[in-house]
gemmi code that builds the backbone of each chain (N, CA, C; Angstrom):
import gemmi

chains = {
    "A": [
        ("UNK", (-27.128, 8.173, -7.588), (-26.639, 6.878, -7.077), (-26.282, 6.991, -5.592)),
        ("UNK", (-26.720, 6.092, -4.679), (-26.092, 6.172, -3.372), (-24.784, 5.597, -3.072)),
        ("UNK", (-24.692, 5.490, -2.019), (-23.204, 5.499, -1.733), (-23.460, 3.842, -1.999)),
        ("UNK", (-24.313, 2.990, -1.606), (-24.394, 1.817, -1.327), (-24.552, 1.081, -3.238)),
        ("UNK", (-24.957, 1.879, -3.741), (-25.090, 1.369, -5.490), (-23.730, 1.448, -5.969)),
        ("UNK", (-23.153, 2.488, -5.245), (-21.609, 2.818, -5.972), (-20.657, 2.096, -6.153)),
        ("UNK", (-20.594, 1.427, -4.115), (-19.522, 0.604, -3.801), (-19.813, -0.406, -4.544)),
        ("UNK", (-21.535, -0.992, -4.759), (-21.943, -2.133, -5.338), (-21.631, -2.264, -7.038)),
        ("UNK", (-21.347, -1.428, -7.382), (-20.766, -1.151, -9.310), (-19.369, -1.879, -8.968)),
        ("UNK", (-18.610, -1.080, -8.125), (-16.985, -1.720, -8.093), (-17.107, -2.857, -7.958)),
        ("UNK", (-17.727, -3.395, -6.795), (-17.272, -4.791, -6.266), (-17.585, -5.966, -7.786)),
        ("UNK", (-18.683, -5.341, -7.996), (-19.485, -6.422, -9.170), (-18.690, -5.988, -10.647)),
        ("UNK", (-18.274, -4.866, -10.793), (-17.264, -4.620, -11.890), (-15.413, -5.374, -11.898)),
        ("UNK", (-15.471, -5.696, -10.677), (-14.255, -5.965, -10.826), (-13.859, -7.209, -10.847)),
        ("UNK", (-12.862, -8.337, -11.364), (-12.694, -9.507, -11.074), (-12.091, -9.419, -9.490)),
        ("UNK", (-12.894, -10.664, -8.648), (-12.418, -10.859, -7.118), (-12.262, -10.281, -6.068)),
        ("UNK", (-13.491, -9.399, -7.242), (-14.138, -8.361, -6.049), (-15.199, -9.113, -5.023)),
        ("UNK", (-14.555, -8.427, -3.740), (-15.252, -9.046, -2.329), (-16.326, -8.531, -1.416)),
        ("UNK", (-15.264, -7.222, -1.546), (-16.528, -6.108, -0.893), (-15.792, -4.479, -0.800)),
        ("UNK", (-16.522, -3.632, -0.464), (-16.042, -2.766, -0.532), (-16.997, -1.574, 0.680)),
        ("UNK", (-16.369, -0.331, 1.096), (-16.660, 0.291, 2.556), (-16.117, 1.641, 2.322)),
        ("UNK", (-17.401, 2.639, 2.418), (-16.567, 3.915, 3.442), (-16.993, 4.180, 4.614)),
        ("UNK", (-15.450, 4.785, 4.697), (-15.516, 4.748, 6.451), (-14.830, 5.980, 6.472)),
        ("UNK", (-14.958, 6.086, 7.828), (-13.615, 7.381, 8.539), (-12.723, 6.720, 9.125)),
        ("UNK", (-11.831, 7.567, 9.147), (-10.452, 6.994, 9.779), (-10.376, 7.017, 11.255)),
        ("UNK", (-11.294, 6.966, 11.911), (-11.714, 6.782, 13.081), (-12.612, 5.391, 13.010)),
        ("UNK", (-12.705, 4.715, 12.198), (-13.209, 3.183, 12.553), (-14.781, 2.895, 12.141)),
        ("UNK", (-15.133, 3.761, 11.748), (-17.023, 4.126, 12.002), (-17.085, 3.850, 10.262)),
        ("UNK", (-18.235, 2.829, 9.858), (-18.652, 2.963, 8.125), (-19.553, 4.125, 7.785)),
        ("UNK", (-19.387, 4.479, 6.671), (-20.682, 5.362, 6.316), (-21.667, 4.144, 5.600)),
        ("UNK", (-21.174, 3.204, 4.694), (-22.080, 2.307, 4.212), (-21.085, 1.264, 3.485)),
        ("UNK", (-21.468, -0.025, 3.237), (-20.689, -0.888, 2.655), (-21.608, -1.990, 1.743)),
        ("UNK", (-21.226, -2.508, 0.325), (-21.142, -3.125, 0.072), (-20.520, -4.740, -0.026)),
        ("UNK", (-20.951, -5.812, 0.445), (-19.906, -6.805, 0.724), (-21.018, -8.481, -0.121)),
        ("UNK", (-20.306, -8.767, -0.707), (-20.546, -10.035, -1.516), (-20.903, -10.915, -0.631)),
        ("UNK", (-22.054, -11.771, -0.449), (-22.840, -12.687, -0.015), (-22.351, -13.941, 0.786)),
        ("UNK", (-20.742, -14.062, -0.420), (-20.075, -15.260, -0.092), (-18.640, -15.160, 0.061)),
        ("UNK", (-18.857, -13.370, 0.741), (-17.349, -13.239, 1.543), (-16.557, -14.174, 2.233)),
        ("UNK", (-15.156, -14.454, 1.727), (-14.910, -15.191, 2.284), (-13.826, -14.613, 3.891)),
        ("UNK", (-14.314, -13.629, 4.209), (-13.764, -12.612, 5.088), (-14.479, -12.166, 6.128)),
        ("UNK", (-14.643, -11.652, 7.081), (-15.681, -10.828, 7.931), (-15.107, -9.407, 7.591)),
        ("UNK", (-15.564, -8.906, 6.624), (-15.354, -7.616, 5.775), (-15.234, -6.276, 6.912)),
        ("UNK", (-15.954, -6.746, 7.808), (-16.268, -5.586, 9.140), (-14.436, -5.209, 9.766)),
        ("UNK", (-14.484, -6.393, 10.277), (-12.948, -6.694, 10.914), (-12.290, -6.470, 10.255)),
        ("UNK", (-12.047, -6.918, 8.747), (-10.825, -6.234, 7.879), (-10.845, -4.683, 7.854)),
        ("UNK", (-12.327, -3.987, 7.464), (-11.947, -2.758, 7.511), (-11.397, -2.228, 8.561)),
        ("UNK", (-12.156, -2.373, 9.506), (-11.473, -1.669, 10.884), (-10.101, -1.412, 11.446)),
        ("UNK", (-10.063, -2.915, 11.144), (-8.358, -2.921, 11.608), (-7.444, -2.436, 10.011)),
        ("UNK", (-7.829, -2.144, 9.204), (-7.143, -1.552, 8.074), (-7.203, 0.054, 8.588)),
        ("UNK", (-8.421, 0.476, 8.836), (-8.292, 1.791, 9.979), (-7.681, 1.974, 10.579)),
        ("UNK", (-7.052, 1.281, 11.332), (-6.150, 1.650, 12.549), (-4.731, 1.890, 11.398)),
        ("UNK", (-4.201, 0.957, 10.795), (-3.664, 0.943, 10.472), (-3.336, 2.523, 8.874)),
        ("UNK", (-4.160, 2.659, 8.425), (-4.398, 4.225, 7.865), (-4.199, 5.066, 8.564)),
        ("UNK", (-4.334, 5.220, 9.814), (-4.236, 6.439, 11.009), (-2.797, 6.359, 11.119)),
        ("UNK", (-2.212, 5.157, 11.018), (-0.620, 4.978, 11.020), (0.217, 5.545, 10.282)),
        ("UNK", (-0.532, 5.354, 8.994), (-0.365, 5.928, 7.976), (-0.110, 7.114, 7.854)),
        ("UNK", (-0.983, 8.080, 7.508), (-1.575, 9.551, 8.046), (-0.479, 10.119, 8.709)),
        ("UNK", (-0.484, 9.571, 9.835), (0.612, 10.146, 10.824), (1.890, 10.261, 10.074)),
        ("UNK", (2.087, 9.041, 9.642), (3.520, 9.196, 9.036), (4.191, 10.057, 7.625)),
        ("UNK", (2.368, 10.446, 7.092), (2.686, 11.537, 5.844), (2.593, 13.062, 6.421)),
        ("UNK", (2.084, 12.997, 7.617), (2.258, 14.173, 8.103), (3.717, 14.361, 8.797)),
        ("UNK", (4.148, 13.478, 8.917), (5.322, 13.815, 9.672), (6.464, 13.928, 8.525)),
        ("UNK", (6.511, 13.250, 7.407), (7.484, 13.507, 6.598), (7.617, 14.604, 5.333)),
        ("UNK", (5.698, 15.263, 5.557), (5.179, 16.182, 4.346), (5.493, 15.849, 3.079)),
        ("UNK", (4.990, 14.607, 2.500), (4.953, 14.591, 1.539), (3.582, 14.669, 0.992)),
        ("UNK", (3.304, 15.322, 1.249), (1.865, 15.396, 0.737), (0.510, 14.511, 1.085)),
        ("UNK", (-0.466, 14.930, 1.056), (-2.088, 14.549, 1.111), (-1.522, 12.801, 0.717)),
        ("UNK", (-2.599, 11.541, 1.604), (-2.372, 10.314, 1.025), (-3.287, 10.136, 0.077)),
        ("UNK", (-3.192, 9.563, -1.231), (-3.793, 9.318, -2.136), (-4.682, 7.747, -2.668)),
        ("UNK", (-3.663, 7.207, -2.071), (-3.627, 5.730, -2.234), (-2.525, 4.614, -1.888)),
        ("UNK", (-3.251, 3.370, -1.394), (-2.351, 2.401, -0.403), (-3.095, 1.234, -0.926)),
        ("UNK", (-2.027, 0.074, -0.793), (-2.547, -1.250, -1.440), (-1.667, -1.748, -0.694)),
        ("UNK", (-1.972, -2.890, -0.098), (-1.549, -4.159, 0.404), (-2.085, -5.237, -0.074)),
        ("UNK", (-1.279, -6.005, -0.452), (-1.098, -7.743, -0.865), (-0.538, -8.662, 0.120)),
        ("UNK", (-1.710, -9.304, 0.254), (-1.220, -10.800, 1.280), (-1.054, -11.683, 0.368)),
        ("UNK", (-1.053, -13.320, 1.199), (-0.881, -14.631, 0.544), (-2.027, -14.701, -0.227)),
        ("UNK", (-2.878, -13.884, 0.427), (-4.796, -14.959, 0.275), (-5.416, -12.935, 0.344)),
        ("UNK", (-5.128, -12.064, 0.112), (-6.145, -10.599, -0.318), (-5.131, -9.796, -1.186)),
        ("UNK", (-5.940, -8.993, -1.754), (-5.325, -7.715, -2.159), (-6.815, -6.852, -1.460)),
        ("UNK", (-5.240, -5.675, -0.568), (-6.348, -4.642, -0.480), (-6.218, -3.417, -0.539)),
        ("UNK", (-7.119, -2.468, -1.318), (-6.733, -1.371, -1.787), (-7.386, -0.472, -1.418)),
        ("UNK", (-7.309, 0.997, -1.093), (-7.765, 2.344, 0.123), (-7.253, 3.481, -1.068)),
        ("UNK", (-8.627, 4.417, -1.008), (-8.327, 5.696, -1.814), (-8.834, 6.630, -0.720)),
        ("UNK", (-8.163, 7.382, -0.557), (-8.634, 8.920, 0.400), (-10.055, 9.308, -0.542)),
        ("UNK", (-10.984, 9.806, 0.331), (-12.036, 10.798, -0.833), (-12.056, 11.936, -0.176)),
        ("UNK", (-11.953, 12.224, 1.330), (-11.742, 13.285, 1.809), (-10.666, 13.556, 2.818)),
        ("UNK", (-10.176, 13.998, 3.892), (-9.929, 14.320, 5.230), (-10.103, 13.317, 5.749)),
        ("UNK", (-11.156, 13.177, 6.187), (-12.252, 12.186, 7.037), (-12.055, 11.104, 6.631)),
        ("UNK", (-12.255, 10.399, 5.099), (-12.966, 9.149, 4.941), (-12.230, 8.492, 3.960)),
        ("UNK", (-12.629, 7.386, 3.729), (-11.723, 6.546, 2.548), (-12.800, 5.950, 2.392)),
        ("UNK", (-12.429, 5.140, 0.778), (-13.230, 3.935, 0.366), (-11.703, 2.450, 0.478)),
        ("UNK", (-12.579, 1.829, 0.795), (-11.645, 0.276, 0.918), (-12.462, -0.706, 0.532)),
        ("UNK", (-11.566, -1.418, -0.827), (-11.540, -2.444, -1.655), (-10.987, -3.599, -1.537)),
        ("UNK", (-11.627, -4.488, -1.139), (-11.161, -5.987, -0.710), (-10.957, -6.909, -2.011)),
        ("UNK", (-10.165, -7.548, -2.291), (-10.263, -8.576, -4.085), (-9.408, -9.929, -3.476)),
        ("UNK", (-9.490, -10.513, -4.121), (-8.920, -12.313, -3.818), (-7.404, -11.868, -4.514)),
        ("UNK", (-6.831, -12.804, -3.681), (-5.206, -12.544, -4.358), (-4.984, -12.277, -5.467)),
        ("UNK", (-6.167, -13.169, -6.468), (-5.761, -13.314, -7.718), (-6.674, -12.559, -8.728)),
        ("UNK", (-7.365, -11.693, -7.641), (-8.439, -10.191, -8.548), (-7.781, -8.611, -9.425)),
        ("UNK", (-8.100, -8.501, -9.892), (-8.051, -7.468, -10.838), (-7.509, -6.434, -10.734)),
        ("UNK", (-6.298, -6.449, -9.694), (-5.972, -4.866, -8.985), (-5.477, -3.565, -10.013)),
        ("UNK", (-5.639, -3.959, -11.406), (-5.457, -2.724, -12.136), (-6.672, -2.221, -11.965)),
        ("UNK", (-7.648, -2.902, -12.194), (-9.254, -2.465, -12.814), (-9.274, -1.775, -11.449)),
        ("UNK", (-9.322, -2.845, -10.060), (-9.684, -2.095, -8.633), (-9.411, -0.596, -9.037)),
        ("UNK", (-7.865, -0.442, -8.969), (-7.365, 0.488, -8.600), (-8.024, 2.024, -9.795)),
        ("UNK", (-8.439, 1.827, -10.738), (-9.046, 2.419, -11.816), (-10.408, 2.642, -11.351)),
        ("UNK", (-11.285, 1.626, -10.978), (-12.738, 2.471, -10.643), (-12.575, 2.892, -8.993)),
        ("UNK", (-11.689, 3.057, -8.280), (-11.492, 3.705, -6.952), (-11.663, 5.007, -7.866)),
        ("UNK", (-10.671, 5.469, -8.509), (-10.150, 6.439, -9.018), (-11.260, 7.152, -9.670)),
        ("UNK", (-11.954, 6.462, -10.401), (-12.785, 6.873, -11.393), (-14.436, 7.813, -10.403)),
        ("UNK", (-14.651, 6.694, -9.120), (-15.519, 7.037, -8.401), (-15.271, 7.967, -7.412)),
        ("UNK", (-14.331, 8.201, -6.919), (-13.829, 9.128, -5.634), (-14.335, 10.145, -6.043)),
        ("UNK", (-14.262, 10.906, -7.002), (-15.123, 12.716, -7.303), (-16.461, 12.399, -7.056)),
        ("UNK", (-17.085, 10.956, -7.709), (-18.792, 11.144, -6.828), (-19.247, 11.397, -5.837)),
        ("UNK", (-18.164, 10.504, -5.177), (-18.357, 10.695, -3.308), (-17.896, 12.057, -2.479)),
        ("UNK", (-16.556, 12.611, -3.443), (-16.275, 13.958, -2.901), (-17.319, 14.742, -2.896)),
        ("UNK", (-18.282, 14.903, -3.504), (-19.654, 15.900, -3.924), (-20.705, 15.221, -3.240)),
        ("UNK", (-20.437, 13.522, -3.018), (-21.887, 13.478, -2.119), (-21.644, 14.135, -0.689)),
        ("UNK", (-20.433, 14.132, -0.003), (-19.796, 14.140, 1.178), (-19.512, 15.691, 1.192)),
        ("UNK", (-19.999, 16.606, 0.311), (-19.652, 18.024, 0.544), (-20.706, 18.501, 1.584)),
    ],
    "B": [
        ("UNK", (26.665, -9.965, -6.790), (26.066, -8.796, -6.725), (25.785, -8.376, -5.140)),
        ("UNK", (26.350, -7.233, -4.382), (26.112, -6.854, -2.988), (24.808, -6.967, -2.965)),
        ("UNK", (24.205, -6.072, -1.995), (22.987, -5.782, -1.633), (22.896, -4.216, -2.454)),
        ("UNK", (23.879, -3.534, -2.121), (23.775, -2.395, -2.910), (24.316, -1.970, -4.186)),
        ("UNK", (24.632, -3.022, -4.537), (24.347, -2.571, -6.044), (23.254, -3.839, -6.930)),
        ("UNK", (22.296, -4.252, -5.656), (21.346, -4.594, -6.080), (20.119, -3.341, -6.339)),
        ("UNK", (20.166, -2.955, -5.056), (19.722, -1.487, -4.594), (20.111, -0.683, -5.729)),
        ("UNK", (21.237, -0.254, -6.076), (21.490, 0.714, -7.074), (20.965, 0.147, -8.279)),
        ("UNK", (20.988, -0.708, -8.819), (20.076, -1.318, -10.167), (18.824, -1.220, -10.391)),
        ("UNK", (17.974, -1.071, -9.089), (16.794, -1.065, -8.768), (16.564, 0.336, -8.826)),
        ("UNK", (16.991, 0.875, -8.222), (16.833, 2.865, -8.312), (17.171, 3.474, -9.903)),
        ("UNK", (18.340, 2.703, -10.124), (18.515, 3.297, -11.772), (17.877, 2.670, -12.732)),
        ("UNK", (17.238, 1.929, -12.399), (16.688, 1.162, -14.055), (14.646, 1.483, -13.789)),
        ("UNK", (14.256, 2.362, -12.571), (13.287, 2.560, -12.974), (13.214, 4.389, -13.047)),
        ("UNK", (12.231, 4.834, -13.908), (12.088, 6.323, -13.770), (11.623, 6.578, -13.187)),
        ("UNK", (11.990, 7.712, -12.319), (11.492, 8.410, -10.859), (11.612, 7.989, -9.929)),
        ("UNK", (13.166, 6.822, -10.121), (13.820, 6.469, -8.773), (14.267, 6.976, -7.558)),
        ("UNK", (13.926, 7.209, -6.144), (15.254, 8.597, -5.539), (15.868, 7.524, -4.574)),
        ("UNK", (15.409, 6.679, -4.274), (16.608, 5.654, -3.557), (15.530, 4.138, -3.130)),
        ("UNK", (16.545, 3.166, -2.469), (15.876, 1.892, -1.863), (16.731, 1.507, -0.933)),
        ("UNK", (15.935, 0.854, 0.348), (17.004, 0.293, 1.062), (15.926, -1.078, 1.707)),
        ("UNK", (17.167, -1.754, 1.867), (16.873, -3.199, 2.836), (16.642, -2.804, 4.350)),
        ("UNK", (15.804, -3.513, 4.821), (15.792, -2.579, 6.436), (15.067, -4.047, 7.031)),
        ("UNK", (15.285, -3.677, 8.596), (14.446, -4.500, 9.377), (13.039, -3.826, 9.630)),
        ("UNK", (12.092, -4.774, 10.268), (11.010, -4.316, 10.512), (11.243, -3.568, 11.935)),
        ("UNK", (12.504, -3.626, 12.545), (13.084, -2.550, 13.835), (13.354, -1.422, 13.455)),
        ("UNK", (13.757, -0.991, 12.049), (14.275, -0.121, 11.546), (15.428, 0.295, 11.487)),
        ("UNK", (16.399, -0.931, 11.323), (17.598, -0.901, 11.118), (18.052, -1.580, 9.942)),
        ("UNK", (18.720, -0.194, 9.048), (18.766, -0.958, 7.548), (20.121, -1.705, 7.595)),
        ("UNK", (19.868, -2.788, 6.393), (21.017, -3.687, 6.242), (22.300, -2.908, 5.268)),
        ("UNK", (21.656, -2.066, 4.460), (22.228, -1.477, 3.288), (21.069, -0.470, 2.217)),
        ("UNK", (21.809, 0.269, 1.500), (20.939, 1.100, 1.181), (22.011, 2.196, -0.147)),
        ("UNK", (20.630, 2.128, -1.165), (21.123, 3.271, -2.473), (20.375, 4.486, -2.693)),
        ("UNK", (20.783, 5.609, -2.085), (20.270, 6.704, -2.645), (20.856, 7.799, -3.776)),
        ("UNK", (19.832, 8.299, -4.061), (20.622, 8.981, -5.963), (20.907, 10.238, -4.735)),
        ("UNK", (22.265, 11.282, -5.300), (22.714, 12.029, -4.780), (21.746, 13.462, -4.507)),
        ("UNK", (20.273, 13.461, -5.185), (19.636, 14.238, -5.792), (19.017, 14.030, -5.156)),
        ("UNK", (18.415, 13.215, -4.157), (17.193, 12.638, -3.865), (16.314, 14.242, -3.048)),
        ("UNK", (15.160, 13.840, -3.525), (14.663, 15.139, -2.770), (14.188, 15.530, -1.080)),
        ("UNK", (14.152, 13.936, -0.708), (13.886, 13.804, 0.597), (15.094, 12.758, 1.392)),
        ("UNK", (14.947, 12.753, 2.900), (16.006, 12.011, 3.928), (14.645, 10.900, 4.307)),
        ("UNK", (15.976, 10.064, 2.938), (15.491, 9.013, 2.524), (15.677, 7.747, 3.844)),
        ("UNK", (16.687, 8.296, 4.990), (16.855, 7.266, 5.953), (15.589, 8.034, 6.903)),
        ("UNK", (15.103, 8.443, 6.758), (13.895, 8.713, 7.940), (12.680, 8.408, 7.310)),
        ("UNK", (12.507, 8.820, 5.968), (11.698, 7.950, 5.387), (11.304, 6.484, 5.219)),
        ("UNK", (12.536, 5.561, 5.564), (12.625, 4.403, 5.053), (12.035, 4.012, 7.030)),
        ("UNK", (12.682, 4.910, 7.727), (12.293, 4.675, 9.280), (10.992, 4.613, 9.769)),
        ("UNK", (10.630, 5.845, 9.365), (8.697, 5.868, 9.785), (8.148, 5.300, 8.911)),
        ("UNK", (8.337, 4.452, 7.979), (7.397, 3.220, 7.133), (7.837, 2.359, 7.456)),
        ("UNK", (8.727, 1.992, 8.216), (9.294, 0.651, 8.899), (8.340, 0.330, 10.429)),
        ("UNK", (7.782, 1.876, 10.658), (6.869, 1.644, 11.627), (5.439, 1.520, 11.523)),
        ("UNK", (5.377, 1.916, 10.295), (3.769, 2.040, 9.603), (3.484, 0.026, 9.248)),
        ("UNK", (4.603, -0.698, 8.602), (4.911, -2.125, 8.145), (4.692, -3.001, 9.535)),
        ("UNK", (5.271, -2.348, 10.551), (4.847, -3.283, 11.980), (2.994, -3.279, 12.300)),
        ("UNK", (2.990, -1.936, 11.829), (1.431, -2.044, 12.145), (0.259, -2.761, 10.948)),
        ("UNK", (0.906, -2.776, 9.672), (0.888, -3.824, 8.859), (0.574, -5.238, 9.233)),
        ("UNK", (1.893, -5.446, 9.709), (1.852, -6.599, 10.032), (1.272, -7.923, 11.425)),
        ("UNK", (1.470, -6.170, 12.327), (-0.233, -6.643, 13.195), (-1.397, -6.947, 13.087)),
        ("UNK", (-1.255, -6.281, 11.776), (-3.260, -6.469, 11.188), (-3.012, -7.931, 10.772)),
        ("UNK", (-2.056, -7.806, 9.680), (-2.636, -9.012, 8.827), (-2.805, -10.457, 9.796)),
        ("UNK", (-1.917, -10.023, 10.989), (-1.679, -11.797, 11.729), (-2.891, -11.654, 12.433)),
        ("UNK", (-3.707, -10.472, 13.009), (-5.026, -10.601, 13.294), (-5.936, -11.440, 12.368)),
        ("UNK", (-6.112, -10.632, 11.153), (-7.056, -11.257, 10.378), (-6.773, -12.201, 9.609)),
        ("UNK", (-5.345, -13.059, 9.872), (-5.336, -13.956, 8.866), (-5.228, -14.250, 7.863)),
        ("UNK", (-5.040, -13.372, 6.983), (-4.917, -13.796, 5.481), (-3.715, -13.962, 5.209)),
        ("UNK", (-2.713, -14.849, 5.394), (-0.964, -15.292, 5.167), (-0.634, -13.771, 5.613)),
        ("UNK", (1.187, -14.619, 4.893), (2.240, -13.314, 5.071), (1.492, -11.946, 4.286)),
        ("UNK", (2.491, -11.058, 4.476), (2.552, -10.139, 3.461), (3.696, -9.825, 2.382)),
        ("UNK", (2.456, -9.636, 1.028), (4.139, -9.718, 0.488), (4.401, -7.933, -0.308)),
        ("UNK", (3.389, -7.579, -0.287), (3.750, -6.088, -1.197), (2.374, -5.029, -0.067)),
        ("UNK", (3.039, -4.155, -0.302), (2.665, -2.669, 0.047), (3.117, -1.041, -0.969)),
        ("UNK", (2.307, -0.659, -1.021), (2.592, 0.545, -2.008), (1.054, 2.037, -1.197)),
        ("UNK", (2.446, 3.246, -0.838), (1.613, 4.234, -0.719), (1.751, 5.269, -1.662)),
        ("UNK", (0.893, 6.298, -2.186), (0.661, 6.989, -2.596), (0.677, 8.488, -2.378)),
        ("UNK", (1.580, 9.159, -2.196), (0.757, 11.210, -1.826), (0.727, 11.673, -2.765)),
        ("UNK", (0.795, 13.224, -2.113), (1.122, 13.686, -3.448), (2.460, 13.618, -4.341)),
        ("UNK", (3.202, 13.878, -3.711), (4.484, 13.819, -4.110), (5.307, 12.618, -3.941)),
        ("UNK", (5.414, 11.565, -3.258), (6.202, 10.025, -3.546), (5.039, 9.504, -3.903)),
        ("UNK", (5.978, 8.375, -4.173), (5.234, 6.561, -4.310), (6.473, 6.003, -3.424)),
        ("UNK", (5.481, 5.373, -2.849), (6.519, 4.222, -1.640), (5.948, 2.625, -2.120)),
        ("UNK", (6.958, 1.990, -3.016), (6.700, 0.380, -2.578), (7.476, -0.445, -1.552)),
        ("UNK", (6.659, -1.460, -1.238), (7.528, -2.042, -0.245), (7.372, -3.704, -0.774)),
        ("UNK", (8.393, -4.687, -0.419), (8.363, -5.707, -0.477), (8.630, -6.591, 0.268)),
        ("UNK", (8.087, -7.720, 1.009), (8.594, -8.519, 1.895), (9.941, -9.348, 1.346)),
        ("UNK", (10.764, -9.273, 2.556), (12.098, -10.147, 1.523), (12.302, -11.494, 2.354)),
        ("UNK", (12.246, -11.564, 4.152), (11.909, -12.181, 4.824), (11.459, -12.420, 5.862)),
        ("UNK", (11.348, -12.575, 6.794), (9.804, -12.248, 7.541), (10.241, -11.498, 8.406)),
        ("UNK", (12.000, -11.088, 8.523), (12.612, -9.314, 9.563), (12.795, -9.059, 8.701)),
        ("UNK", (13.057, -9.027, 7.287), (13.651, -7.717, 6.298), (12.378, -7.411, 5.232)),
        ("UNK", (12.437, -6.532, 4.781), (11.721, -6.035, 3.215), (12.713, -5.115, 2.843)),
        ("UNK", (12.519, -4.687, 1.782), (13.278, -3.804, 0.368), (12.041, -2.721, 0.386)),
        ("UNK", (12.517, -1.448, 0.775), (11.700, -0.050, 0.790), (12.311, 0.712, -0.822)),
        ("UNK", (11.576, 1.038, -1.749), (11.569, 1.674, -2.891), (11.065, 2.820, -2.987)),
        ("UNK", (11.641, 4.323, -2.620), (10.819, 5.542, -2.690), (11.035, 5.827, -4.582)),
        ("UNK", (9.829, 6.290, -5.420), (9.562, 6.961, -6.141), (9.451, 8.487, -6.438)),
        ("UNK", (9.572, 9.204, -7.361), (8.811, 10.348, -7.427), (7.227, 10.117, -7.872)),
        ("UNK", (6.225, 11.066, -7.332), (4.964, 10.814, -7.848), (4.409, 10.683, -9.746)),
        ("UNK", (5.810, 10.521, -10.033), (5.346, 10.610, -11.349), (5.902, 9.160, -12.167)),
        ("UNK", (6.731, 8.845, -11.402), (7.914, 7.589, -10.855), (6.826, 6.156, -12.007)),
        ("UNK", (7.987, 5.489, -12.361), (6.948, 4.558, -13.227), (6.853, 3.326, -12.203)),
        ("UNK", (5.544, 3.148, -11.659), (5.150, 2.210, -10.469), (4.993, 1.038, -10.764)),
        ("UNK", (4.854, 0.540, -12.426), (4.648, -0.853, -12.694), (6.078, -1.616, -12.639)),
        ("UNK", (6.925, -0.266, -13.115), (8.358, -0.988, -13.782), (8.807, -1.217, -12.107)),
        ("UNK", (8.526, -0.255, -11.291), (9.180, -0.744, -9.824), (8.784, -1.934, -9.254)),
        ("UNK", (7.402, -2.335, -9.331), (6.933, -3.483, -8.613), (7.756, -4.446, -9.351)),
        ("UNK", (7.786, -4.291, -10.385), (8.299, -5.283, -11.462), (9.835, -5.773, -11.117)),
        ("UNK", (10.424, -4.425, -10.539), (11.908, -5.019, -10.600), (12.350, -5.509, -9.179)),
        ("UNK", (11.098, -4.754, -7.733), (11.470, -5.380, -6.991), (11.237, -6.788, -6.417)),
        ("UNK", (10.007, -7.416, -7.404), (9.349, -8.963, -7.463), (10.435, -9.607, -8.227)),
        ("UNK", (11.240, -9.195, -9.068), (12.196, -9.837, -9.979), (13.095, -9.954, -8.822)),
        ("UNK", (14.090, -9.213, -7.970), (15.066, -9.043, -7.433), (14.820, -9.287, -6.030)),
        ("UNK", (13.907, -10.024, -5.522), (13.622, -10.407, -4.030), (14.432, -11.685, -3.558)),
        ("UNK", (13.935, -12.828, -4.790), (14.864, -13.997, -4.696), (16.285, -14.017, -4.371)),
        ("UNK", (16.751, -13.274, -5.039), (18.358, -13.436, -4.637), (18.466, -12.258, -3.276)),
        ("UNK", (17.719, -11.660, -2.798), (17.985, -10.935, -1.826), (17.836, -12.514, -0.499)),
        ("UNK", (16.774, -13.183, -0.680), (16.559, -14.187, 0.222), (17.415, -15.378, 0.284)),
        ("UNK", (18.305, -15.289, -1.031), (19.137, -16.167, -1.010), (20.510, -15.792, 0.039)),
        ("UNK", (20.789, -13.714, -0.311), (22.100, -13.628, 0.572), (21.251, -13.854, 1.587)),
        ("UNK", (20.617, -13.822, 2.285), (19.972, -13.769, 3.857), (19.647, -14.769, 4.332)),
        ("UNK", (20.174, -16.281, 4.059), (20.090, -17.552, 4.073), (21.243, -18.193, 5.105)),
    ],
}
model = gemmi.Model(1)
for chain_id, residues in chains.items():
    chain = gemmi.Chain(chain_id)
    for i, (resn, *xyz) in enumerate(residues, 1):
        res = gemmi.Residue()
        res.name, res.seqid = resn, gemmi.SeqId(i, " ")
        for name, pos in zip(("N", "CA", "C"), xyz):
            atom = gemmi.Atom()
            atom.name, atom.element = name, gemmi.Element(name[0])
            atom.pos, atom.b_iso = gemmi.Position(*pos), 0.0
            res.add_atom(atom)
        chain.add_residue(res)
    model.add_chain(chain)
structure = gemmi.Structure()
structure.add_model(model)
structure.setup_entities()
């Protein structure tokens, strides 16, 4: 499966699923899946969710609590959810306020070891 | 009911509580409950995610999608939820990583209202 079939299982497996992206935490995609009738510019959300992960990062390094695993933010109008797969990279899951964030948060989980082994 | 022994209800009634506090998005808390045990300095913790939440909250007014109302990170070792309470305060909830994360979201979505009521 490529990276691009993968993200495309989540988005289409999940209720209010929007789209979905890996990237590095430097801003750059490796490949993305994104629904036809996004109601988002999926590009711009990730990115600037990047910056904001690097924020992140910083701040688990500074307090050592360990490797980040996972981060979810809820707005009025998204839920959005980020799993580490390596160092480098994350996958990020976009869903409508009112989407599925157990399920999200379950096939992040479920898929991250695929990508750890494609990305070795 | 204070603020802190709203706080303290909130830390004791979920498992794998180690403290919560009310804070500004400056990083100046209003009040705050930590268990005597806690494994980490829970006021520096609650500080550098008060700075990670500004950068939060830069994104989201970029891209638009309303307020924010929940945030939750992941390492290895905590769970951090966060909750908006009003548009300078949120309620910071550190966990242990083993910490029950539904019952927390749960009690700090239950217990926001009357936080917005003292702050009225």
């Amino acid at each position: 499966m490529t990276f691009r079939e993968t993200l495309q299982c989540i988005v289409e497996n999940v209720e209010g699923g929007i789209g979905a992206v890996i990237m590095g935490y430097d801003g750059i995609p490796i490949d993305e899946y994104i629904r036809g009738d996004a109601p988002y510019d999926m590009q711009l959300l990730a990115v600037e969710y990047a910056t904001v992960l690097k924020e992140v990062k910083r701040t688990i390094d500074i307090l050592k609590t360990g490797e980040m695993e996972e981060m979810s933010i809820t707005t009025e109008r998204t839920r959005i959810l980020v799993r580490a797969v390596t160092e480098d990279f994350f996958i990020f899951l976009a869903l409508d306020r009112q989407g599925n964030y157990g399920k999200g948060r379950y096939l992040l989980k479920r898929d991250v070891p695929k990508m750890q082994e494609s990305l070795r």
